[in-house]
VOPAGU-2260 file (C-alpha; in pm, 1 decimal, decimal comma):
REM VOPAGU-2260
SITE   aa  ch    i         X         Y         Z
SITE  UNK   A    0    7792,4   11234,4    8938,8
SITE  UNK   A    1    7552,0   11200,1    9178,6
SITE  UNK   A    2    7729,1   11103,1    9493,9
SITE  UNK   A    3    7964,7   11323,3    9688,5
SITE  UNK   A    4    8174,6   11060,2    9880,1
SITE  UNK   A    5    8424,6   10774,8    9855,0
SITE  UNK   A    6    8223,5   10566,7   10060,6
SITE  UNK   A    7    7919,2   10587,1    9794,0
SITE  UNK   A    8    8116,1   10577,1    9484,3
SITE  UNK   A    9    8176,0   10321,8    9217,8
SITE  UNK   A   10    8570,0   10329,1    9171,1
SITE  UNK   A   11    8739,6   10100,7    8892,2
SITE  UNK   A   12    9138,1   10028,3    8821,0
SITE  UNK   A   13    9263,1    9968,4    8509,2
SITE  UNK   A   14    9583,0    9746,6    8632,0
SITE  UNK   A   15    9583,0    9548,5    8954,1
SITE  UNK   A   16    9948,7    9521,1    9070,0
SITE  UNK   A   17   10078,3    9660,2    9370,4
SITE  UNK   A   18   10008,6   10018,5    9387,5
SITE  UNK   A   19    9653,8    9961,3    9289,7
SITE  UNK   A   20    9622,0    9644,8    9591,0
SITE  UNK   A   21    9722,3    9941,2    9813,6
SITE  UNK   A   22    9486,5   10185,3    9711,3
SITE  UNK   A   23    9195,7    9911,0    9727,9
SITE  UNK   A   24    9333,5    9840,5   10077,4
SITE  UNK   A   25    9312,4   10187,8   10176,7
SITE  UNK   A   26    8943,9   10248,4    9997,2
SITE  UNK   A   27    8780,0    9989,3   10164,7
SITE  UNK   A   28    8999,3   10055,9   10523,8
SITE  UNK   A   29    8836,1   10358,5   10538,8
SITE  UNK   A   30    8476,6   10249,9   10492,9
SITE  UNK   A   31    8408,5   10202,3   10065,4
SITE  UNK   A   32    8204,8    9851,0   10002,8
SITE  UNK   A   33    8433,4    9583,1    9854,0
SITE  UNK   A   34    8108,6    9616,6    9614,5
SITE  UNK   A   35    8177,3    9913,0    9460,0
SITE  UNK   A   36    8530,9    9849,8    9354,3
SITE  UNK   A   37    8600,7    9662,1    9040,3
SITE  UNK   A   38    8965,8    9624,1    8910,1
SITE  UNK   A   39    9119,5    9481,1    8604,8
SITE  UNK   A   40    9430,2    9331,0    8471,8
SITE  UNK   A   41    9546,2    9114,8    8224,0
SITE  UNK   A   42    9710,0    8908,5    8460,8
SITE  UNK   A   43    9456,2    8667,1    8648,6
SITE  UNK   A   44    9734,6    8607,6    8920,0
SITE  UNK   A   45    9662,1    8987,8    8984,8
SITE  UNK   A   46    9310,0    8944,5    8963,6
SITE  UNK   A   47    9283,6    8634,6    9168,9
SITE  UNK   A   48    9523,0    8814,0    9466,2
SITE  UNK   A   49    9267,9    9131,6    9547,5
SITE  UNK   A   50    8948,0    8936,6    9486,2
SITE  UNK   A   51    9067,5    8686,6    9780,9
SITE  UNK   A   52    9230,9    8952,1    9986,5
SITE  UNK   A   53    8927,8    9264,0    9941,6
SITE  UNK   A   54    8681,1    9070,7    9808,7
SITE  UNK   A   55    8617,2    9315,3    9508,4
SITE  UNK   A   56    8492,2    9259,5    9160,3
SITE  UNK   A   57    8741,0    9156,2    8876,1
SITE  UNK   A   58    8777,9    9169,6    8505,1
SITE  UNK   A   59    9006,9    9085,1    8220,2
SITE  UNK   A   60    8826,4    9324,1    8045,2
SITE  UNK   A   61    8889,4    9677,0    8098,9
SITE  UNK   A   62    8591,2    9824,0    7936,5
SITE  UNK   A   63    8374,6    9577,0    8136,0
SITE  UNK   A   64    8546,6    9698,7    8430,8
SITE  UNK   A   65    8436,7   10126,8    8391,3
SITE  UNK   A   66    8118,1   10010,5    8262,1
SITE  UNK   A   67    7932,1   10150,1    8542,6
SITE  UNK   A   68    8231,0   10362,0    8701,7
SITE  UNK   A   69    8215,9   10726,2    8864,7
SITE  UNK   A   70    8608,5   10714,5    8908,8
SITE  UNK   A   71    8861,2   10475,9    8705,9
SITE  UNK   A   72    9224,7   10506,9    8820,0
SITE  UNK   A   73    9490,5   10414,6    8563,7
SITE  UNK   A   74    9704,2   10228,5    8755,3
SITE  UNK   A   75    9932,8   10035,5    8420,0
SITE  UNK   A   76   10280,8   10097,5    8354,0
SITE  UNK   A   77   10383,3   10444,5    8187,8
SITE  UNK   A   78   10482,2   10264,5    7846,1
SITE  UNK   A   79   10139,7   10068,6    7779,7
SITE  UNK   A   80    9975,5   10404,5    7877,0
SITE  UNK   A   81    9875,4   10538,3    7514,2
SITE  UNK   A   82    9750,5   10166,4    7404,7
SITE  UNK   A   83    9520,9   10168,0    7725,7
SITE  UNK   A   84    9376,4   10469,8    7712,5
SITE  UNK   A   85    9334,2   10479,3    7369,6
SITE  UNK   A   86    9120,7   10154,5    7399,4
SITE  UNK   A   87    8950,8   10240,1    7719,6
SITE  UNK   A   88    8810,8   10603,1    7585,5
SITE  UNK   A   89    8506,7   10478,6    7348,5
SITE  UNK   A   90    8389,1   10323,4    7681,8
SITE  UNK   A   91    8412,2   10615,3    7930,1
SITE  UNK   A   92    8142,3   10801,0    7982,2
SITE  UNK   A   93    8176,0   11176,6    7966,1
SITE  UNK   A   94    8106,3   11260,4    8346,6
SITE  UNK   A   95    8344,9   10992,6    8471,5
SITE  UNK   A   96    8668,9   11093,1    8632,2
SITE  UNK   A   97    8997,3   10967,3    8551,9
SITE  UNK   A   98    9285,9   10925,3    8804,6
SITE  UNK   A   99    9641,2   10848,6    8671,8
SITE  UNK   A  100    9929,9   10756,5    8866,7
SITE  UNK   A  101   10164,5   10638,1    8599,2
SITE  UNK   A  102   10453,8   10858,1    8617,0
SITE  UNK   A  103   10593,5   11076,5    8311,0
SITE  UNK   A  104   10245,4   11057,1    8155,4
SITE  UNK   A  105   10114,7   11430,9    8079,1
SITE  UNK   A  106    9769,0   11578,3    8095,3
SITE  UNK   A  107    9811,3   11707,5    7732,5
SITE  UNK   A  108    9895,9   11334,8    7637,5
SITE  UNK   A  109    9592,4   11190,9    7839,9
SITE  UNK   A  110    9332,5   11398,2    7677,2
SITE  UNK   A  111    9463,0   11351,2    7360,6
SITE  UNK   A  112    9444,2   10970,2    7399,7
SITE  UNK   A  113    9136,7   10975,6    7640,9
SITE  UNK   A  114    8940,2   11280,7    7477,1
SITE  UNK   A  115    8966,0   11662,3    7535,4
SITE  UNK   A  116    8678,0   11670,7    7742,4
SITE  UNK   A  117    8763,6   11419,1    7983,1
SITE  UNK   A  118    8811,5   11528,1    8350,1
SITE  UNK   A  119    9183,9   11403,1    8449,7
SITE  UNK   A  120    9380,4   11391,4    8762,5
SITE  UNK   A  121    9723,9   11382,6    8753,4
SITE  UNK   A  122    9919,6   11272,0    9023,5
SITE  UNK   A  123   10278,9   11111,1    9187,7
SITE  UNK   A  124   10188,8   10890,3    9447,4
SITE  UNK   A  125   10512,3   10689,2    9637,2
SITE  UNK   A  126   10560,3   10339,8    9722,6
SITE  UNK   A  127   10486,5   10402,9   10115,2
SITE  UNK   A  128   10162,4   10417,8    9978,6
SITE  UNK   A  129   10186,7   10005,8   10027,8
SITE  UNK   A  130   10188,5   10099,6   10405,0
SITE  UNK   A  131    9915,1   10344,5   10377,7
SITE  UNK   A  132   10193,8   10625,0   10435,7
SITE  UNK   A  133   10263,5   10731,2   10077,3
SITE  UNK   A  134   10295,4   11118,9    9993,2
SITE  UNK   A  135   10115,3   11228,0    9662,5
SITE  UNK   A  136   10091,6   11520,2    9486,6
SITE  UNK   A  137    9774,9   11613,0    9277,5
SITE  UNK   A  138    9715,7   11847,1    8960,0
SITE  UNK   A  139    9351,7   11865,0    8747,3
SITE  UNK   A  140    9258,7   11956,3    8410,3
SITE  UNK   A  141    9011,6   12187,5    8358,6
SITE  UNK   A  142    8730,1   11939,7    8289,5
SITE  UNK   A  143    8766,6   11829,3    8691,8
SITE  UNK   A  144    8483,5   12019,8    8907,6
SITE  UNK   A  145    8479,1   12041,6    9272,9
SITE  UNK   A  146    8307,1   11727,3    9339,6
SITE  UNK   A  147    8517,6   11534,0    9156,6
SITE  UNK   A  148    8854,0   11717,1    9302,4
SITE  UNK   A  149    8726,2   11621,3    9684,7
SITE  UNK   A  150    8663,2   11244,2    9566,2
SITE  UNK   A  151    9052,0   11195,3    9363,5
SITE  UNK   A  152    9184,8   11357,9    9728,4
SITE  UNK   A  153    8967,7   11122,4    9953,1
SITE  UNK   A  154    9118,1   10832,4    9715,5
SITE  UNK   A  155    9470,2   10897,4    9744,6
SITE  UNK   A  156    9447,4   10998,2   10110,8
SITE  UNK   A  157    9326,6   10655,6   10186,7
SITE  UNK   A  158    9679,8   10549,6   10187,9
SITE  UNK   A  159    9852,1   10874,2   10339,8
SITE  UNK   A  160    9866,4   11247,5   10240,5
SITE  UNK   A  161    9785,0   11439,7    9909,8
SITE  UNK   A  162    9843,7   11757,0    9867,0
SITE  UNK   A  163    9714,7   11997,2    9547,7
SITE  UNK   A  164    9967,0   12119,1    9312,4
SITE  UNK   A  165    9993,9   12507,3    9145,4
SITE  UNK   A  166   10128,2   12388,7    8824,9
SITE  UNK   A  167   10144,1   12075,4    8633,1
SITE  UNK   A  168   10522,8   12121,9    8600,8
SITE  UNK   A  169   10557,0   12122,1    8999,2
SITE  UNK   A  170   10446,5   11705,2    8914,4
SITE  UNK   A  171   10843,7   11667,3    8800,7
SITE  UNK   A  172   10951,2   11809,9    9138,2
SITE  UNK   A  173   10744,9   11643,6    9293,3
SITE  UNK   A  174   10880,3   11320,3    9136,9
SITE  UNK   A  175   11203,7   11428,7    9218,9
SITE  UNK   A  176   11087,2   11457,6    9630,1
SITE  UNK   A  177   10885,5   11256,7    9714,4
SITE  UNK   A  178   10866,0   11032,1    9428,6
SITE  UNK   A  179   11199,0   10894,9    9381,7
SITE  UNK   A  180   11266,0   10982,0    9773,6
SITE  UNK   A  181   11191,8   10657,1    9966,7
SITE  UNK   A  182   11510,2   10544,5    9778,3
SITE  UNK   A  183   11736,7   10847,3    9912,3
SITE  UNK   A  184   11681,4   10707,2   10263,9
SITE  UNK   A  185   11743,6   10371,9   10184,0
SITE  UNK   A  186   12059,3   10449,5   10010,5
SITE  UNK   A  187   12128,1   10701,0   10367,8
SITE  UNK   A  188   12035,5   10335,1   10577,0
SITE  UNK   A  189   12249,9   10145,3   10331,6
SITE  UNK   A  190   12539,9   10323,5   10365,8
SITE  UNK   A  191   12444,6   10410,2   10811,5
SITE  UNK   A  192   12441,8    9991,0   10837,9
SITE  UNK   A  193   12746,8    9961,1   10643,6
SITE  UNK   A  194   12913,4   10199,5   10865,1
SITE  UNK   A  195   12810,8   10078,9   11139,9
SITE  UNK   A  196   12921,3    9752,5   11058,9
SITE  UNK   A  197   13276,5    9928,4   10994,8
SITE  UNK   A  198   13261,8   10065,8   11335,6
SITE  UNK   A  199   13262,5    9681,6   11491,0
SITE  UNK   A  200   12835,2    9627,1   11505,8
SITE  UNK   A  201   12736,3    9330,8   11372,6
SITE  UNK   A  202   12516,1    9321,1   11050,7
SITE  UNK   A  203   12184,8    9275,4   11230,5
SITE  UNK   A  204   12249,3    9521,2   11520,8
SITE  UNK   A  205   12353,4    9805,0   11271,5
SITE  UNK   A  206   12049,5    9753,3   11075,3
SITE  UNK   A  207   11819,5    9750,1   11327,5
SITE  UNK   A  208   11993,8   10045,0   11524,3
SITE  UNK   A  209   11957,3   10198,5   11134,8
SITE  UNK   A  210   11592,9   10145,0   11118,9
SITE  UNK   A  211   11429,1   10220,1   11404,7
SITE  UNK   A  212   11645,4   10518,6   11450,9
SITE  UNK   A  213   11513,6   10633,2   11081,3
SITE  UNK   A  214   11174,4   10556,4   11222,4
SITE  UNK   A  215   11206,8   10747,8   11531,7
SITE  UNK   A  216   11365,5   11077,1   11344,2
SITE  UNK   A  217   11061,4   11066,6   11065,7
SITE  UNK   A  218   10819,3   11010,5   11340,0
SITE  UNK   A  219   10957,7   11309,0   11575,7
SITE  UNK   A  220   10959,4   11528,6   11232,2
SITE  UNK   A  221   10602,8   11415,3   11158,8
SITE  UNK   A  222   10464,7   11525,6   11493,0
SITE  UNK   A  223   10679,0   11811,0   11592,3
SITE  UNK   A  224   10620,3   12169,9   11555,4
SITE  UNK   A  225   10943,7   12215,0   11478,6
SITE  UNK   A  226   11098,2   12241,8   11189,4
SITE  UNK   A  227   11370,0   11966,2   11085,6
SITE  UNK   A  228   11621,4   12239,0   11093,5
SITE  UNK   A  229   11574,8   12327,5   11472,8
SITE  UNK   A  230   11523,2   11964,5   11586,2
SITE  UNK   A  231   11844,6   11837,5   11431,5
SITE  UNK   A  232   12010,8   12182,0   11620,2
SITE  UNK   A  233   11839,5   12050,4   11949,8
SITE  UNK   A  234   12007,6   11726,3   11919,3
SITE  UNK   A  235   12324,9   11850,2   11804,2
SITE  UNK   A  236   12541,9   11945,9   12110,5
SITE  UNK   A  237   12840,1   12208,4   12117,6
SITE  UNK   A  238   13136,3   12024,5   12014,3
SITE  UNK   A  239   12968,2   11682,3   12072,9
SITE  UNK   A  240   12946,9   11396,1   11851,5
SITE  UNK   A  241   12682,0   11491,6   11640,8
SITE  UNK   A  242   12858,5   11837,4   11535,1
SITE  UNK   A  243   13121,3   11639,3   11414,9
SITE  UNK   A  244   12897,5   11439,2   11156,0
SITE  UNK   A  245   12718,9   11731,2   11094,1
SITE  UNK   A  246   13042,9   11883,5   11012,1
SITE  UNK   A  247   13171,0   11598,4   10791,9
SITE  UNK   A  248   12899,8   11573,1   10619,3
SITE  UNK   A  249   12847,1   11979,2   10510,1
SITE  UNK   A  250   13256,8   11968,7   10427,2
SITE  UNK   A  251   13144,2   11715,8   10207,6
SITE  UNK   A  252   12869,9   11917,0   10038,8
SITE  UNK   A  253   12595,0   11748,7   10169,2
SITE  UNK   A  254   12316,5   12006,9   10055,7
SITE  UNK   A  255   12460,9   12047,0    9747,7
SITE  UNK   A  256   12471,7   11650,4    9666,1
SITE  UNK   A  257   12119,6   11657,2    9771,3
SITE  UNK   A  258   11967,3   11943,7    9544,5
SITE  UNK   A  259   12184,3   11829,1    9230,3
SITE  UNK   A  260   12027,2   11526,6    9295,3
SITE  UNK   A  261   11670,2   11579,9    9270,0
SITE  UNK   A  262   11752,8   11796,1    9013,4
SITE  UNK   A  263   11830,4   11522,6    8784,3
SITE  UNK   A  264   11539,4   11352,7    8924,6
SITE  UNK   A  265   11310,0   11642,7    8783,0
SITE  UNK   A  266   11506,9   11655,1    8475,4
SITE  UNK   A  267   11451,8   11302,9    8361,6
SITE  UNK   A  268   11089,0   11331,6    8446,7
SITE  UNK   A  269   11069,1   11583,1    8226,8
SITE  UNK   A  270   11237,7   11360,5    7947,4
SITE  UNK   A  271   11064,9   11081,9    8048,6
SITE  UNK   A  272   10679,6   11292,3    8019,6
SITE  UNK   A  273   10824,9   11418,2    7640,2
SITE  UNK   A  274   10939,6   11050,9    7558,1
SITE  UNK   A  275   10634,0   10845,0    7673,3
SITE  UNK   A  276   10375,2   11109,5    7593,5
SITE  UNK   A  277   10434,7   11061,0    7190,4
């Protein structure tokens, strides 16, 4: 690979729905050439949608699409996973490097359907990725080098963090956090609205009190050096209001609701991985 950079490499996706649109969005917001981007889908709705909005190249055809590709990202649904990549690996070439974002699809299962040899990143990007504030977590075969390692992190940054993972298996908690997690808040600001609404708020004042006071806690988190457990002590007065939630909500095993949780998240990605990966 010849080039070092995002800004100077040809990137292709294999599937052109929403996650991909984001990641396109992100590539080109931080400086790649619309020209150097080519995705494909079998959908021409798909197709049509980031050709007007990035003005990138398109394809129906996904071998046309890597045909002269440093970096394709799978970006299909888990279950047509084996009939893509089984398809698509006569046409990469053996110093390209593959991205996958499908969740529950393994490493082992990649190279068995994409070749031994081929250099694979794993990783478990969210859906704030949409808003360029997604959370990913990244593991590499052995057939990644260095080059290609800094060029998978520059792509998935492009829409928030990424972080390098120890372990392939850390992927399932991983799922489990960050994931699945968007959807743990939302559930905490559907049931915060609906209790609010209980306390006499009306629907849109509760949800709006909900929201921007789920912004405001991430976005004090984000840029504190605190930890989360010292700024929730600093707003939690002696016998004030907030100990009493606090208190209600440990009596009601609030930790412990959380971790069982996310361990059946990691759990079923596990099943999932062994299911899909056959």
């Amino acid at each position: 690979m010849a080039q070092t950079g995002i800004s100077s490499t040809r990137i292709a996706f294999i599937g052109a729905g929403n996650m991909a649109s984001s990641l396109i969005g992100g590539l080109i917001a931080k400086g790649v050439p619309a020209s150097l981007i080519t995705a494909s889908d079998p959908y021409e709705s798909c197709l049509e949608k980031v050709a007007t909005r990035y003005g990138v190249h398109t394809s129906p055809h996904n071998e046309a699409a890597i045909e002269r590709a440093e970096v394709v990202v799978l970006a299909v649904k888990p279950q047509v996973m084996k009939e893509v990549a089984t398809r698509l690996a006569p046409a990469l070439k053996k110093d390209t490097l593959v991205i996958s974002i499908a969740a529950g699809i393994s490493l082992d299962s990649l190279q068995r359907w994409l070749g031994e040899k081929t250099a694979i990143v794993r990783c478990m990007p969210n859906t704030p990725a949409l808003m360029q504030l997604g959370a990913t977590g990244l593991f590499a075969n052995h057939s990644v080098n260095g080059q290609q390692k800094n060029l998978a992190k520059q792509i998935l940054d492009a829409v928030g963090i990424s972080l390098w993972l120890n372990s392939e298996k850390e992927i399932d908690a991983v799922t489990a956090l960050s994931g699945s997690g968007p959807a743990y808040y939302f559930l905490l600001m559907e049931a915060m609205i609906k209790a609010g609404i209980a306390q006499g708020l009306s629907p849109e004042t509760a949800k709006q009190l909900t929201l921007q006071t789920a912004l405001g806690a991430a976005t004090m988190a984000a840029h504190s050096s605190d930890e989360p457990a010292e700024l929730r002590r600093k707003v939690t007065s002696p016998n004030g209001t907030t100990e009493q939630a606090i208190k209600s909500f440990q009596g009601n095993r609030f930790e412990e609701v959380v971790r069982e949780a996310l361990d059946a998240a990691a759990k079923r990605s596990v099943s999932l991985a062994e299911e899909l990966g056959k």
